[in-house]
C-alpha positions in Angstrom: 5.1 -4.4 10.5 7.3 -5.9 8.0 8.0 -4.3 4.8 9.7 -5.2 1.8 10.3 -3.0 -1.8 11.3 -4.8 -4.8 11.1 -4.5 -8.3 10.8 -7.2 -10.8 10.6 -6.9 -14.0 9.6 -3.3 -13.8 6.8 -3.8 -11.3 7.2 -1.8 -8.1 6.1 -3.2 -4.9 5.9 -3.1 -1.3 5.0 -6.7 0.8 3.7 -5.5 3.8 2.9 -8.2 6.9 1.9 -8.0 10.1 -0.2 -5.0 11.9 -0.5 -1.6 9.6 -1.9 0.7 11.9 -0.6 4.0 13.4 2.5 2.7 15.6 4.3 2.0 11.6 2.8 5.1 10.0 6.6 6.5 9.9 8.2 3.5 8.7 5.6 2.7 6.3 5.7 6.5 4.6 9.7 6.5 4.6 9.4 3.4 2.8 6.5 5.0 0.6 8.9 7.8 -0.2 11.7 5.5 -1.5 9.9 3.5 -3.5 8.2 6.5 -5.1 11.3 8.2 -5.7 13.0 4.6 -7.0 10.5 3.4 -9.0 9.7 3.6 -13.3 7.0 1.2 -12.7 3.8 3.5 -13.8 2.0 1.4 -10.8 2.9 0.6 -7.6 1.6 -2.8 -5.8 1.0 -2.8 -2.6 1.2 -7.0 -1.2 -1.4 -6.9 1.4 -1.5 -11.1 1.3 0.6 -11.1 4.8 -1.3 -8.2 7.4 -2.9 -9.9 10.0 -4.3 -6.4 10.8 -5.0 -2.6 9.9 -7.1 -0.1 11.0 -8.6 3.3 10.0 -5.1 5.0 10.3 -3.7 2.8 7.6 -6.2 4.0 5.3 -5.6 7.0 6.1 -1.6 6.2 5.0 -2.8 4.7 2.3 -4.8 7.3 1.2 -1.9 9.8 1.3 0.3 7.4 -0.7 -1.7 7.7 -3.6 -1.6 11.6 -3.4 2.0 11.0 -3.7 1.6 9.3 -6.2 -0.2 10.9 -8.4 2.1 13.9 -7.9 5.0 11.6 -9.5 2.3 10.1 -11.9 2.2 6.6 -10.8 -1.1 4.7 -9.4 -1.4 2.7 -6.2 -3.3 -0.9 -6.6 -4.0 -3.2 -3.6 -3.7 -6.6 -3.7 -4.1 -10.1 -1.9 -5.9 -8.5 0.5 -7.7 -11.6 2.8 -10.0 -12.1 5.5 -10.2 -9.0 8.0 -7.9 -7.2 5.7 -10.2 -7.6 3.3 -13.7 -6.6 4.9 -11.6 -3.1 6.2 -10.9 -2.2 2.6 -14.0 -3.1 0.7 -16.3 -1.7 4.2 -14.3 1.8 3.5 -15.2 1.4 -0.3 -11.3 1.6 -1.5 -12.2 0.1 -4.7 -13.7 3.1 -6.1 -10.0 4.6 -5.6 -7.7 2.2 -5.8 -7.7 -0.9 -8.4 -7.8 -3.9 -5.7 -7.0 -6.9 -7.0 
């Protein structure tokens, strides 16, 4: 998996592509960790428009990313989620913890 932080105009985000699943789970929460420690933004984005792929691990990540989170008071919203992506998260009910956009 591919990740890239940026922040733009004080919106904090990480583009993700490729295949989240448990083979990235160290790359994707050392990446987690910088952007949370970086970041002013109140929300962070998570860009899920390029994964061809993720599976119940990533959730899992995901789900501990926004315990971070809330620990530094920031939120966690999905977005651009498509096709498969997209069944995973709403089939795991992720909006009722997440905003997904």
């Amino acid at each position: 998996m591919d990740i890239e932080i940026s922040t733009v105009s004080g919106q904090a985000s990480m583009r993700l592509s490729g295949r989240f699943d448990y083979t990235t789970r160290n790359q994707f929460m050392s990446e987690a960790d910088r952007i949370l420690a970086q970041a002013e933004a109140p929300e962070i984005r998570i860009d899920m428009g390029n994964l061809e792929y993720i599976d119940s691990s990533a959730l899992g990540m995901l789900l501990m990313l926004r315990d971070k989170a809330k620990k530094h008071d920031k939120t966690i919203a999905l977005h651009n989620a498509r096709g498969y992506v997209r069944q995973v998260i709403d089939t795991a009910q992720f909006e009722r913890l997440f905003t997904v956009a």
